[in-house]
Each structure stands twice: as structure tokens, then as C-alpha cells.
N, C-alpha and C positions, 0 to 999 in steps of 0.2 A: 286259289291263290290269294285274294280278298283276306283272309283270314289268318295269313300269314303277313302280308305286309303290312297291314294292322298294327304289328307291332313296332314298326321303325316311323311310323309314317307323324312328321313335328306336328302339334295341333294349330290350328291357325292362329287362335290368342296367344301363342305363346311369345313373349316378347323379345327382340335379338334376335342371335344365333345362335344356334347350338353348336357350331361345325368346330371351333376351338377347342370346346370339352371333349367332343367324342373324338380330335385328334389327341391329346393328350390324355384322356381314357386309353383309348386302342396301343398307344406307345405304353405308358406303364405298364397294361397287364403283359406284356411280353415278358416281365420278370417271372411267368410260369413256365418261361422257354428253359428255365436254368433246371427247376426240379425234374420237366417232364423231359429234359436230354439228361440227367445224371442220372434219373431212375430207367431210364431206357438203355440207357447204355451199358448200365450192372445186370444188368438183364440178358444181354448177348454174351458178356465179358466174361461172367462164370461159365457158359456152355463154351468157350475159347480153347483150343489146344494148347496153344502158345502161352497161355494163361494159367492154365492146368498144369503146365510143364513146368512154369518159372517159378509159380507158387505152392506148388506141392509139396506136405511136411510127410509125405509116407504114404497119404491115403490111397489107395486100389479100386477103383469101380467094379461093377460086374463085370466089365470086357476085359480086367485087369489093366484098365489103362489107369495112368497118373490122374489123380481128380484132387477134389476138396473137400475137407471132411464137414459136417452137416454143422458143426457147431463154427467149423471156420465160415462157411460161406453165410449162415444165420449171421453174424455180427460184422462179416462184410456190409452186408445187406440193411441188417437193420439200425447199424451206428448213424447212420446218415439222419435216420429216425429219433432215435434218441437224442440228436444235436439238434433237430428243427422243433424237437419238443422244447428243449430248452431253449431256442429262439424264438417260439413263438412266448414264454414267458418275459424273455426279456425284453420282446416289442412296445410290450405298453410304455414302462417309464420312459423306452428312449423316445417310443413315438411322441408321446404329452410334453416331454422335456425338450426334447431336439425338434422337435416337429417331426412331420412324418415325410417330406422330401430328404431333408438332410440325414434322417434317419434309415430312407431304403439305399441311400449311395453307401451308407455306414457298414448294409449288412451287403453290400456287393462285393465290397472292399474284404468281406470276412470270408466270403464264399471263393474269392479270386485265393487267399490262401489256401484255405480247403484246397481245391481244384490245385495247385502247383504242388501242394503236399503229394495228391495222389501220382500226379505223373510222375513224379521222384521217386515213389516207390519202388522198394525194390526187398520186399518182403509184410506179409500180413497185417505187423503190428502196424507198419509207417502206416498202409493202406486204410487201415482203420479209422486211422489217426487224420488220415487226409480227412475222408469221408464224416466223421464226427463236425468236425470245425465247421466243412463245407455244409454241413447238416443245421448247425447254427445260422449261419449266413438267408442260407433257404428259407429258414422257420420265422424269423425277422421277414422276410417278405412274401411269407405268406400268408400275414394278417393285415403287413401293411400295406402294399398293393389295392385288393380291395377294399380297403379301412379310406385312400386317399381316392379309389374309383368313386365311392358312395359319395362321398362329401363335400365332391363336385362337380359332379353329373346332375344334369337336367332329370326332373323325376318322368318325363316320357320316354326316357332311354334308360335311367339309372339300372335298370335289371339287363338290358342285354350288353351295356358296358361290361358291368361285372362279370357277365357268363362268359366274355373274352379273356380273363383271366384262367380259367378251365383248358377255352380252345389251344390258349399256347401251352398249355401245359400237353395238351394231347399233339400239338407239332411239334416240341420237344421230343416228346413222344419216339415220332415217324421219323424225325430226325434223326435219334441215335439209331433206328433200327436200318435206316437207308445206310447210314457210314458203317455200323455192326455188318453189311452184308459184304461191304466193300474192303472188308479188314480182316475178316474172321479165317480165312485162308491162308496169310501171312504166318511166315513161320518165324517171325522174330517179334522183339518184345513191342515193335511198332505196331501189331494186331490190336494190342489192348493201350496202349499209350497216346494213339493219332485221335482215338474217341474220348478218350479223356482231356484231351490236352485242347481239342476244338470247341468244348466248353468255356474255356476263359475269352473266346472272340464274342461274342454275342453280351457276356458278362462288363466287359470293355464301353461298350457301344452303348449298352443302359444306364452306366454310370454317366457316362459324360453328356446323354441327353437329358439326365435328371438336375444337372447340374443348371440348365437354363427352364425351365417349368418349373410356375407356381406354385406357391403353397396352399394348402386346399382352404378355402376361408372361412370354413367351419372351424379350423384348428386355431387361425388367427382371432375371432368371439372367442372360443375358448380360453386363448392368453390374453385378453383385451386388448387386442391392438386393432379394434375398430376399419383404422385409416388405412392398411393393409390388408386387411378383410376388404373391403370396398373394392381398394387395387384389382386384387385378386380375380374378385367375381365381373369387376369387367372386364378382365380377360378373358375368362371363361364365358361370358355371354356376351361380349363383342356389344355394351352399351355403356353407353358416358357414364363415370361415376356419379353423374345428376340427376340419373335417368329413374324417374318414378316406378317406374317397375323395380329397378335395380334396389332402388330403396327401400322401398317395402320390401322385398325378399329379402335384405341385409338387417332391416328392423324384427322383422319376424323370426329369424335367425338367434337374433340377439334376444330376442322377448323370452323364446321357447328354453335359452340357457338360463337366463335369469332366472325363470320359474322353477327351470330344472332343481336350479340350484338350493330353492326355497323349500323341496322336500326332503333336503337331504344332501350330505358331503359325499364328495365322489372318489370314496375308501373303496379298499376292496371288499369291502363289508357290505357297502351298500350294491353290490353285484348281485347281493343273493339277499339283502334284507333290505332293499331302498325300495320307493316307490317312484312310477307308478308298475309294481309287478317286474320287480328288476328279477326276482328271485325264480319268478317262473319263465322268463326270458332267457337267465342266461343258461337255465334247467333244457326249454329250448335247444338254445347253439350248440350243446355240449352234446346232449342227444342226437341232433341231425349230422354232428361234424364225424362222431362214431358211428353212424348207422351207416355213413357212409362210406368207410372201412372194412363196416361188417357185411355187406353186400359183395364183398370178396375181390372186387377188384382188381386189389395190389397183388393179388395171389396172383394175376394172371400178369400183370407189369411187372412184378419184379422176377418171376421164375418159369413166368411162361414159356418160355425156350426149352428149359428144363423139364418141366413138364411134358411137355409135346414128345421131346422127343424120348421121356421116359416110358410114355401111352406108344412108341413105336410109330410114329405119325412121321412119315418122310421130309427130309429139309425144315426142322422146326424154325430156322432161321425165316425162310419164305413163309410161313404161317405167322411167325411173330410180326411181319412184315404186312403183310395182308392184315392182321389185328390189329393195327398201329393206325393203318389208311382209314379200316371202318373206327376206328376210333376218334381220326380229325374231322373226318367226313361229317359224322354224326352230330355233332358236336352243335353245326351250322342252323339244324332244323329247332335247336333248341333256344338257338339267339332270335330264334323267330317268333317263337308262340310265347317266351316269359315272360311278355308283355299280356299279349290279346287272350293265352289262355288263362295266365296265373300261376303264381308259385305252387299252391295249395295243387289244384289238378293235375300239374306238369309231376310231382313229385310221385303223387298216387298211381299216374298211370305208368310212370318209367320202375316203380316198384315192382307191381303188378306184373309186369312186361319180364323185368328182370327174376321173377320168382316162378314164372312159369318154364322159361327156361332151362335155368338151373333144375327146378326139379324133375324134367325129362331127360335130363342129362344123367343124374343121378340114377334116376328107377330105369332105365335103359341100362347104363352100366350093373347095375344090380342083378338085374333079371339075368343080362345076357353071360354073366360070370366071364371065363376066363376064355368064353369061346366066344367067336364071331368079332374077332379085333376090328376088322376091317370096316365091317359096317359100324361101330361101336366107334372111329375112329370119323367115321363121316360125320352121325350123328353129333360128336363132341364139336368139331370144326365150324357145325354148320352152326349149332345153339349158344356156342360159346362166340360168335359173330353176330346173331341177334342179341343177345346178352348186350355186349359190349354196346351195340347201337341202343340201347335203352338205357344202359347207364350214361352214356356221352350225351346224348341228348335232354338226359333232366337230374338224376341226382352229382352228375360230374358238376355241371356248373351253379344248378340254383341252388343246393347246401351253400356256396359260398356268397351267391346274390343275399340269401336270406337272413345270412349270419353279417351280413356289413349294413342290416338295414335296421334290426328290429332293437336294435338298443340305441340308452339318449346319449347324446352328446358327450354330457359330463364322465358317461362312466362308456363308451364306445371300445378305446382302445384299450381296458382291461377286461372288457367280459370278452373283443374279439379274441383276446390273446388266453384268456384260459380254456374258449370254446375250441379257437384251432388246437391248444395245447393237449387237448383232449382228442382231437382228431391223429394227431402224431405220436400218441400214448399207442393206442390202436393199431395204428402203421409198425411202431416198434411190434410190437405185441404179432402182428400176421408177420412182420416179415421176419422175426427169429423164430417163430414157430411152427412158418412152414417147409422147414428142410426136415424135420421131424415126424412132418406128417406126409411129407411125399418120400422116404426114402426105406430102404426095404431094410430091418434092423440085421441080417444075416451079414448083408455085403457093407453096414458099415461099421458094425462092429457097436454101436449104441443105440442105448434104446430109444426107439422108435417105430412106429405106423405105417404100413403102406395104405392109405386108403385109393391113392387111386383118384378115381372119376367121383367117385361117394362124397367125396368131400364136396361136392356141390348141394347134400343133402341139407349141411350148415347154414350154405352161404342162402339160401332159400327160403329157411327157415327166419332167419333175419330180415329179408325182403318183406317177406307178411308181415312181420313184427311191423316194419318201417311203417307201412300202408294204414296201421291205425294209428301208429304214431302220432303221422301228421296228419290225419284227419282229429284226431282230437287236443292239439297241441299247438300247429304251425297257423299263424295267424297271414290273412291277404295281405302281402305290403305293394302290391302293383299298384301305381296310375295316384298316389299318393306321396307326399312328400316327407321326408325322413322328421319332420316337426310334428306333421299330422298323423304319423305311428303314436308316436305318445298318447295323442287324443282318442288314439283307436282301442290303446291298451286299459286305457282309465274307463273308458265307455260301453264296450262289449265284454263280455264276459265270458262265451265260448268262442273257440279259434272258427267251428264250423257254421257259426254268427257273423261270421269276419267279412264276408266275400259282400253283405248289405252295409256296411257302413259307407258313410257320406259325411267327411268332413265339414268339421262349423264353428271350431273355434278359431278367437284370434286369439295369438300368447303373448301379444302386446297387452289386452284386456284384463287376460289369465294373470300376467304378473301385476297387474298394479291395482285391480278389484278383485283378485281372488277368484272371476268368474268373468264369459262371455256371452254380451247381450243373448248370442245366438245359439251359445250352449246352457249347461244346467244351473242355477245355482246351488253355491253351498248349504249346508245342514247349519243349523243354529250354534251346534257343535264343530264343525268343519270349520264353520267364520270365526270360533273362539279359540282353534288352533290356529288360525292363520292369523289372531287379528295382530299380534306384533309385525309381523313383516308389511302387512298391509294399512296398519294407521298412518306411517306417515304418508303413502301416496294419497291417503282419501283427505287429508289433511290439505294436502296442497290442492287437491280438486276443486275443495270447497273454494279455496284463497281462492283459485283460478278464474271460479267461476264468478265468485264477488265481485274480483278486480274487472272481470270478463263487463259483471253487468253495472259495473261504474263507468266503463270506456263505452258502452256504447251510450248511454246517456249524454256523456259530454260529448260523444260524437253526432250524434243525431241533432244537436243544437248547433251544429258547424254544418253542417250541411249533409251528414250523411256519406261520408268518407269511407266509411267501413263497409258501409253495402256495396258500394263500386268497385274496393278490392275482392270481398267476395264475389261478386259476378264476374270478376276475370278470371279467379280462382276455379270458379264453376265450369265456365267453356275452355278451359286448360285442361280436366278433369276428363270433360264432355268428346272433346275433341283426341283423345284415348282410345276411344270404340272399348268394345271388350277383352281385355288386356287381362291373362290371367296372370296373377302377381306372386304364386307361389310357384318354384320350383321344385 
């Protein structure tokens, strides 16, 4: 139990409190309540009678009942995908431009249309049409969300804030699938319209608490509004804007942008050709946000209903329902260790975990062919339940801990937004691809695949990919501060080097000499590329220290006035204890 609470537990230096950020952390990430109840809910609502009834343009199932044709339900399913792809493009400029609070009410305000579109519908195209928009809305906060967890979270919590981001997304989840059990009986259009329409209460509730919470003070440095930046972070650390801790984390802050800034303009160019290693970072995001897709996931959230009860599996609604509970459930063991164990190990072994699975699932189905349903039917229940528990517990939530940590400042909110964009490219991609690949081409008339259970042969095959991915790729970002990444990317060179680093620069030092006492110096060449940005500070240095050693002169003839401020300054200092001063 030691080894778990490890991860939550404040360090003694740390100075303040934490207890403000990690309540305004835990409120924001509830904006994953909106995705993981709309994708949960399309999930029951196509296996829906009443659904099938109202929506049906001809199509026949094999029991010759009304259904939906593979291409109709594919673009129900994955419109919503192709609109959060296109929101998560459009997060960056509004987040840099509007900030990133004014910015998630923006995209709530879009998804509240979405959501009124669908209830109104009353044929495929409208449905479509809801679900795109709402798609938009979603994809806006799914970068911004944890774009504004990182940026003001304590770095002793910043990874299991963000993994709360995930969790709501998995009670979203459990939520549509508890009102899908309570609906799906009803024989009018209220079956499918009471789970859509209960989406816009919780949408409500997030908007209007966004409206009194901070903006995160990263963003404020970033538009130089210093004196708001300041505000800010004493809010969230609950100490006087005078308070020496406070200061120095708001100096450092501001040191590590400045520097940023002195490698480079924060274009979208410099996402893939800036330094330091922007290009292999957002190579990175881009990689873990799809790999997280291709571990198969969504195949089980958005058609698992369908599924089940295409494998002949009794009441797939009570299975989708039971998958729902181990998927918030799970979810918990993960806000625990992303601390104490690491990003790097948590990812490896919930890979691992997820690829042994699946491929039993797979070579079971295989062997057993068209005979022994029954056992063949347990088998899937059971792996496809441990599955799930390894993905909730580490690639559900640390892909998005990892991807709101390891880019700078300057360029944050366009590499998050092309890396999620990248993740919901993917999403598009599984969710109109799999009615194609689960549907028997006889019964519906186009072509298409039944594989069945075999399709877990894919999603497996991916999982191992993942497993060396980030062993040679995803670098340590735990128990370090989102300034000291930088220092980590410039200094180490392999990601599985990563897990020994020990922060040592100051980027107070960084920006105004080029270099820290206690890190490396530059090359003779390095100092000849920096020396324009850096002559005038060393210029003033020298004034400083001139004038420094003219005043004490005239002061040591008066009596020595300067030493007695410095000694009050020293037991001010002294009188601190061990205060760590980075967040």
C-alpha cells in the first residue's frame, strides 16, 4: 500500500498549498464526462430497437429485422471523429489567442449545439450533422483541458491530475451505459433521445464553473502579463504574491520562456524543426496519441454492444455495462502509481498486459472455429475485461499526462493540438472502419469482412509495436517540472537514459549568460551563435557589478551599511528551512 500512496503524498518543502489547484484540476478534467457519455451512448443507441425502427432507410439484418446499413452507422459513429479532429486543430490559435479558460467555455458552448442538433433529429443526415459539430466542441477540449491541468498543477500531482482527465472520460463512459440500460426497452423515440438530451446538463454546469476559475499562469508569461501571472499562481498555491517561493517559481517561469524564445519563433514549423528537439517530441505526441487508438479500444466503446451481441453473447447491453464499471474502476490504480512508478513503466507494462490478452483472445477464436460458441464466448468476456483493466489503468490516461508535459511553453498549444489531432484522425479511421470489418458482406449487401473475434489478431499486434515504442522514444517526465523537461531534452540523449536525470539548471541564468553555474557551458561556437542575444545582458553585468563595486566602497567609509542589510537579507533567507522553489 506504501507504494501506492507514494504517489499523492505533498512533499514536505513544498511550499503553500496544493489543495486549490487539485480542486480546480479535478473540476476541469470533468470536461472528459462530455466525450466519454456521447461515445457511450452511440454505443447502445445503434443496438436500439426504437432506433432502428425510426432510422431505418431499407436496411434488413439477418433476423430480417429493420437495422442500419454499415456505411450509415460508420459515419454516425465516426462524424463525431472527424469534428474533434478538426477541433483539436483549431485549439491551438483559439487557446494562444483567447487563452485557454475562455477558450474551453468557447468549445462547450459548440458542443451544447452539437448535442441540441442531435436531439432534434429526426433523420441520419440532421444526426450526422448534430454529431460533427458536437465533434468539434469535444476536440477543442480535448487538448485544452489537459493543456490548462499541466500549466497549473503542482509538479508532485501534475501526472495524476491529468490522468483524471481519462477517469471522467471513463464515467462518461458508465454513465451513458447505466441510462442506455434504463432506455433501451422503450418503444418510442424517448429510448434514444432521454441519452442524448442528458448530455447537455453536465455541459451546463462546466461552462458556468469555468467562468469563475483562473487562468493558468503559464499562459499569462506567455502574453506578458506578468501581474496576472502572479495573481494567478497565488491562487493556485494559496501564498502572498511576495511570497519568495512564489517568486522564484514565477521568475523561473518567465526565465525558461524567455530562453525558449531565444532558440526560436513559436511557428508551426518550429513544432518539428525548433530546438531543443521540438521535432522529435512532437514525433512523440503524435505516435503515443495513435498508438493509442490502435490498441483497439474504441472498437470496444463505440460497437461493443454490437459486437457482443453479434458473437451470440446474452444481453450485450449487461456486458457493455459490466465493461463500462471495469473501465472507471480501473482507471483509479492508475492515478496511483503515475507518480511512484513512472510514465515510461506504467505504459510498458499496461501494453504488455493489453497484447497478451488480445492475442488469446484471437488464437482461441481461431483454433476453436465455428464450434464451441460457448466456451469461445466466456473466454472473450473474460480477456476482453482484463484487457480493458490495463488499458484504463495506463495507456487510457498517461498518453494524455505525457502529451501535456513534454513540449515548451512557446510552442505547447500547437504541438498538443496536432498530436491529439492525430489521435482523432485514428478514432475517424476505427470508428468508420469497423462496421466493415464486423459485418457479414451476404446480409448486407456490401463489401465487407466478418472477422469476428480475429480482429483482436491487429489490435495485438499494435500493443507490441507500442512496448518498444516507448521504451525507445517516451522520455521520464515525473517528479520534475514542466521547465526542467527542457533541461532534460537538451541533456540526455536516449529516452531509456531518461528515468537518471537530476535537474540543474537555473533559466534565469540560461537566459541571460547563455549557460548555468551548475549546468554545462557552451562551445566556443554555441557562444558565437548566442552572442547577439546575450551581449547586452553580459554588458549590463559588468556596469552592475562596477557600480556594485563603487557602492561598496563609499559605503564601507560610512560605516558599513550594506553589510547589515545583507545580514537581515541572510536570516530572511535562513529562516525559510528547505523550501523547494520549483513547481
Amino acid at each position: 500500500m506504501a507504494i501506492f500512496a507514494m504517489g499523492w503524498q505533498k512533499p514536505d518543502n513544498v511550499a503553500g498549498s496544493s489543495a486549490p489547484a487539485i480542486m480546480v484540476g479535478l473540476f476541469v478534467a470533468t470536461g472528459g464526462l462530455l466525450f466519454g457519455y456521447d461515445t457511450g451512448t452511440i454505443n447502445g443507441i445503434l443496438a436500439m430497437k426504437s432506433f432502428k425502427d425510426h432510422f431505418s432507410t431499407g436496411y434488413v439484418d439477418g433476423n430480417g429485422q429493420p437495422g442500419i446499413y454499415p456505411k450509415e452507422s460508420a459515419l454516425i459513429v465516426a462524424m463525431l471523429s472527424a469534428g474533434t479532429a478538426i477541433g483539436a486543430l483549431l485549439s491551438a490559435p483559439l487557446g494562444d489567442y483567447y487563452g485557454r479558460r475562455r477558450s474551453l467555455i468557447g468549445a462547450i458552448g459548440i458542443f451544447v449545439i452539437g448535442a441540441i442538433l442531435q436531439v432534434c433529429a429526426h433523420n441520419i443526415a440532421l444526426l450526422v450533422a448534430g454529431r460533427t459539430v458536437a465533434g468539434v466542441g469535444v476536440g477543442i477540449v480535448s487538448v485544452l483541458v489537459p493543456l490548462y491541468q499541466s500549466e497549473m498543477a503542482p509538479k508532485w500531482i501534475r501526472g495524476t491530475l491529468v490522468c483524471t482527465y481519462q477517469l471522467s472520460i471513463t464515467m462518461g463512459l458508465l454513465a451513458a451505459a447505466v441510462v442506455n440500460i434504463l432506455t433501451y426497452k422503450l418503444n418510442s423515440a424517448a429510448a434514444y433521445r432521454v441519452p442524448m438530451g442528458l448530455q447537455l446538463t453536465w455541459a451546463c454546469v462546466l461552462a458556468l464553473g469555468l467562468t469563475v476559475l483562473p487562468e493558468t499562469p503559464r499562459y499569462l508569461i506567455k502574453r506578458g502579463d506578468k501581474d496576472a501571472a502572479a495573481l494567478s499562481l497565488s491562487r493556485l498555491r494559496r501564498l502572498d504574491i511576495t511570497h519568495p517561493a512564489l517568486v522564484e517559481e514565477l521568475a523561473e517561469i518567465e526565465a525558461n520562456h524567455q530562453y525558449e524564445m531565444t532558440l526560436g519563433p513559436d511557428s508551426y514549423k518550429d513544432i518539428l524543426f525548433g530546438e531543443p528537439h521540438l521535432g522529435r517530441r512532437t514525433f512523440t505526441g503524435c505516435c503515443l496519441q495513435m498508438l493509442q487508438q490502435l490498441t483497439g479500444v474504441n472498437f470496444i466503446m463505440y460497437y461493443g454492444t454490437t459486437f457482443f451481441n453479434n458473437a451470440g453473447v446474452g444481453n450485450p447491453f449487461k456486458i457493455t455495462l459490466i465493461m463500462q464499471v471495469i473501465n472507471a474502476a480501473s482507471t483509479i490504480p492508475g492515478l496511483f502509481v503515475v507518480e511512484s512508478w513512472g510514465r515510461r513503466r506504467l505504459l510498458m507494462v499496461g501494453a504488455i498486459g493489453m497484447a497478451i490478452c488480445q492475442l488469446l483472445i484471437a488464437a482461441f477464436a481461431a483454433a476453436s472455429g465455428s464450434n464451441n460458441l460457448s466456451a469461445q464466448n466466456k473466454v472473450l468476456i473474460t480477456f476482453v475485461g482484463i484487457y480493458i483493466f490495463f488499458f484504463s489503468a495506463s495507456w487510457g490516461p498517461v498518453v494524455w499526462v505525457v502529451t501535456s508535459e513534454i513540449y515548451p511553453l512557446k510552442v505547447r498549444a500547437k504541438s498538443m493540438s496536432i498530436s491529439t489531432a492525430s489521435n482523432w484522425l485514428l478514432n475517424f479511421g476505427i470508428a468508420y472502419g469497423t462496421p466493415y470489418m464486423q459485418t457479414n458482406s451476404a446480409a448486407s449487401n456490401e463489401t465487407s469482412i466478418d472477422l469476428g473475434s480475429k480482429v483482436f489478431f491487429v489490435w495485438g499486434a499494435f500493443c507490441i509495436v507500442a512496448v518498444g515504442f516507448v521504451w525507445c522514444m517516451v522520455y521520464e517526465t515525473s517528479k520534475i517540472s514542466l521547465e526542467q523537461i527542457d533541461e532534460m531534452y537538451e541533456r540526455v540523449d536516449h529516452a531509456w537514459h531518461s528515468r537518471r536525470f537530476e535537474p540543474s539548471w537555473s533559466f534565469q541564468e540560461m537566459r541571460d549568460f547563455g549557460f548555468s553555474d551548475s549546468g554545462i557551458p557552451p562551445t566556443q561556437q554555441q557562444q558565437q551563435q548566442q552572442h547577439q542575444p546575450q551581449h547586452q545582458p553580459q554588458v549590463e553585468l559588468q556596469q552592475s557589478q562596477s557600480r556594485t563595486s563603487n557602492a561598496s566602497t563609499s559605503q564601507t567609509d560610512t560605516g558599513g551599511s550594506n553589510n547589515t542589510a545583507a545580514s537581515q537579507d541572510d536570516k530572511l533567507v535562513a529562516s525559510l528551512g528547505n523550501i523547494d522553489l520549483s513547481y
